[in-house]
KOLDO-957857 format. One record per atom (N, C-alpha, C): residue in one letter; x, y, z; residue number from 1. Coordinates in steps of 0.001 Angstrom, whole numbers, plus 500000, padded with zeros to 6 digits. Atoms other than C-alpha are relative to their C-alpha. Layout:
 code      x      y      z pos
    A      X      Y      Z NUM
...
***
This chain:
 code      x      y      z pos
    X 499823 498617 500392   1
    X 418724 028510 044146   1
    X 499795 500889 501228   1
    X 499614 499390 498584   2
    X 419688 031262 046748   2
    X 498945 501557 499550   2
    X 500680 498923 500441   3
    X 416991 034410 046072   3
    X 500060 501135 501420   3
    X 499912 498988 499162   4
    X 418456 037952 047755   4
    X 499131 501490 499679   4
    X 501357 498959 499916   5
    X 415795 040948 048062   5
    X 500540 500747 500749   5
    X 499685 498915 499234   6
    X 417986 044071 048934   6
    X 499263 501107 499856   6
    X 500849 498733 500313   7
    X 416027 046852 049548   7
    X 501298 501009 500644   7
    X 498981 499370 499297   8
    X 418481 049505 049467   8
    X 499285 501422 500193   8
    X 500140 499016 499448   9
    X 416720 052604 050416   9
    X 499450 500148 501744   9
    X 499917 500242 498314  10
    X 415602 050666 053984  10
    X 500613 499621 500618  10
    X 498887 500904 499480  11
    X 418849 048961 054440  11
    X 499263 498217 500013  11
    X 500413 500691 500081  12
    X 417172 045716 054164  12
    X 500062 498555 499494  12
    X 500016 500808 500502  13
    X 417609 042165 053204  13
    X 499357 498584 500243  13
    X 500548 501180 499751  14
    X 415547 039355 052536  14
    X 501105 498663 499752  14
    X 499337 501270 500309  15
    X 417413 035880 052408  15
    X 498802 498442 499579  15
    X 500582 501556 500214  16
    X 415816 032975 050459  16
    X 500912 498604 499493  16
    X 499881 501364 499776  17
    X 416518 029277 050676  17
    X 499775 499228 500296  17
    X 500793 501838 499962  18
    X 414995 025765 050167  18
    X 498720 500182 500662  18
    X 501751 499552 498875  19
    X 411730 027718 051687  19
    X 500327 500115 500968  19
    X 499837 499357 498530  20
    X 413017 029251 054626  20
    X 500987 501385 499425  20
    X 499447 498138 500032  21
    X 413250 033454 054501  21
    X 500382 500046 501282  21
    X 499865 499404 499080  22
    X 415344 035112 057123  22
    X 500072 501788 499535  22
    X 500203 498925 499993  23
    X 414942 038782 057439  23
    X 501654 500832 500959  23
    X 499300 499522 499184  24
    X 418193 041135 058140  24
    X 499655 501751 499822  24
    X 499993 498507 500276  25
    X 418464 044977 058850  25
    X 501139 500503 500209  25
    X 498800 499741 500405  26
    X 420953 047281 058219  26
    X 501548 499607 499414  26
    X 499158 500601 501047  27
    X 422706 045807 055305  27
    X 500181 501413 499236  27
    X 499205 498665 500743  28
    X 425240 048358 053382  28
    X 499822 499792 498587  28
    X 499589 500000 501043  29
    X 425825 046849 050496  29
    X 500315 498523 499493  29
    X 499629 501578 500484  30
    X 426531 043464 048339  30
    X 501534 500195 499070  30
    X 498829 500217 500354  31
    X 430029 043135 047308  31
    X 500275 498887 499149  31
    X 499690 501015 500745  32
    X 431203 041241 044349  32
    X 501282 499385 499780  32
    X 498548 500338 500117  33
    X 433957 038671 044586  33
    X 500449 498816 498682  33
    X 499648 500523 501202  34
    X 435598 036123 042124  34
    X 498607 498823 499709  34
    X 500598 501431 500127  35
    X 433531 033228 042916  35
    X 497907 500531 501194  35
    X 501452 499925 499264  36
    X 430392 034604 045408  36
    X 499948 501433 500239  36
    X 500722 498890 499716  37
    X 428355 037509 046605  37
    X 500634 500358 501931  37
    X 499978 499716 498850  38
    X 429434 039051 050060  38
    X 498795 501065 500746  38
    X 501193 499270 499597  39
    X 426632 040582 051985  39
    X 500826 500589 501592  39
    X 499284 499500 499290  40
    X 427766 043424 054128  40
    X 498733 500542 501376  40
    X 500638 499312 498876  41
    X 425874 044928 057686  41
    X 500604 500390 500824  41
    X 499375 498776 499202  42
    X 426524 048315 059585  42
    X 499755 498987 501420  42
    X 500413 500928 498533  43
    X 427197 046381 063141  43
    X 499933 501493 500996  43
    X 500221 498845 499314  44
    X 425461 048867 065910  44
    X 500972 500833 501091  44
    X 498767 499734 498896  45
    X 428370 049071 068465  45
    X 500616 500650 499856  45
    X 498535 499631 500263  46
    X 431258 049711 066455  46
    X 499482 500963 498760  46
    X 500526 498972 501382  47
    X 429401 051433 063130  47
    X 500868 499584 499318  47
    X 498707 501152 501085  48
    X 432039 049094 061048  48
    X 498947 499187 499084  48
    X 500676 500915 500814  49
    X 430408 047283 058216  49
    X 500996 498611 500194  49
    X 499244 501467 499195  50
    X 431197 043343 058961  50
    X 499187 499239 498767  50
    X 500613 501019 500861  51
    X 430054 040368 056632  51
    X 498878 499224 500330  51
    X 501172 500276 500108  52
    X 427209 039033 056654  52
    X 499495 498347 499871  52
    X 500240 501254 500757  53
    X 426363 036037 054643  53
    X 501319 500390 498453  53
    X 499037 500349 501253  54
    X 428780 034657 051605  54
    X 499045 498948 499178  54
    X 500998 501004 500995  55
    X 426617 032934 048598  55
    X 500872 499979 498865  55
    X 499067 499945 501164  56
    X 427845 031563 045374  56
    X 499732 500990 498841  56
    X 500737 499287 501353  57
    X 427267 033768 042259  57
    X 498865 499173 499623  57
    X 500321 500614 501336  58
    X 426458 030997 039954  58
    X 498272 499393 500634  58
    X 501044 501142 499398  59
    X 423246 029506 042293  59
    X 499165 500918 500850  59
    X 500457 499007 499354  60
    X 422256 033437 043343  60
    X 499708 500509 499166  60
    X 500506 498641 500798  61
    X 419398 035710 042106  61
    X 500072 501158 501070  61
    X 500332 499027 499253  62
    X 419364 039370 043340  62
    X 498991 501072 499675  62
    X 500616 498856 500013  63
    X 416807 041725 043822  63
    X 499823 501254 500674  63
    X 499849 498564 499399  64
    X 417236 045118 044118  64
    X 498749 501112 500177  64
    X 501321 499102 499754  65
    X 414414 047521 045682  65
    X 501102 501146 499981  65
    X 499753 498608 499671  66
    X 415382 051211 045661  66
    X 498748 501109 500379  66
    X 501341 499143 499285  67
    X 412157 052567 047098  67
    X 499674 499496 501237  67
***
C-alpha cells in the first residue's frame, strides 16, 4: 500500500512505501487519471508544473492536510 500526505496549504508531500518516506516540496496538485494518481511539482527554473511520481489508484491512500 502506497500512503500520500499532501499538505496543500505548504505545498508539501509526504511519500510512503514498504517503510521508506521521502519528503517533496512544492507539489501543485494530484491529478486524477483512468488507472493512477499523477503527482504534480512547480519546477524552480521554468515555474512549469512537471510530474512527479505516478501511483496506482487501486493500492493508494491519500491524505489531505489543508492547514
Amino acid at each position: 500500500m502506497t500512503l500520500l500526505k499532501f499538505n496543500t496549504a505548504d505545498h508539501t508531500l509526504s511519500f510512503l512505501f514498504e517503510g521508506e518516506e521521502r519528503e517533496y516540496s512544492n507539489v501543485v496538485t494530484i491529478k486524477t487519471h483512468d488507472e493512477y494518481y499523477e503527482v504534480l511539482q512547480r519546477q524552480k527554473r521554468t515555474e512549469k508544473n512537471a510530474p512527479l511520481l505516478r501511483v496506482p489508484i487501486v493500492s493508494t491512500v491519500i491524505e489531505f492536510t489543508h492547514e
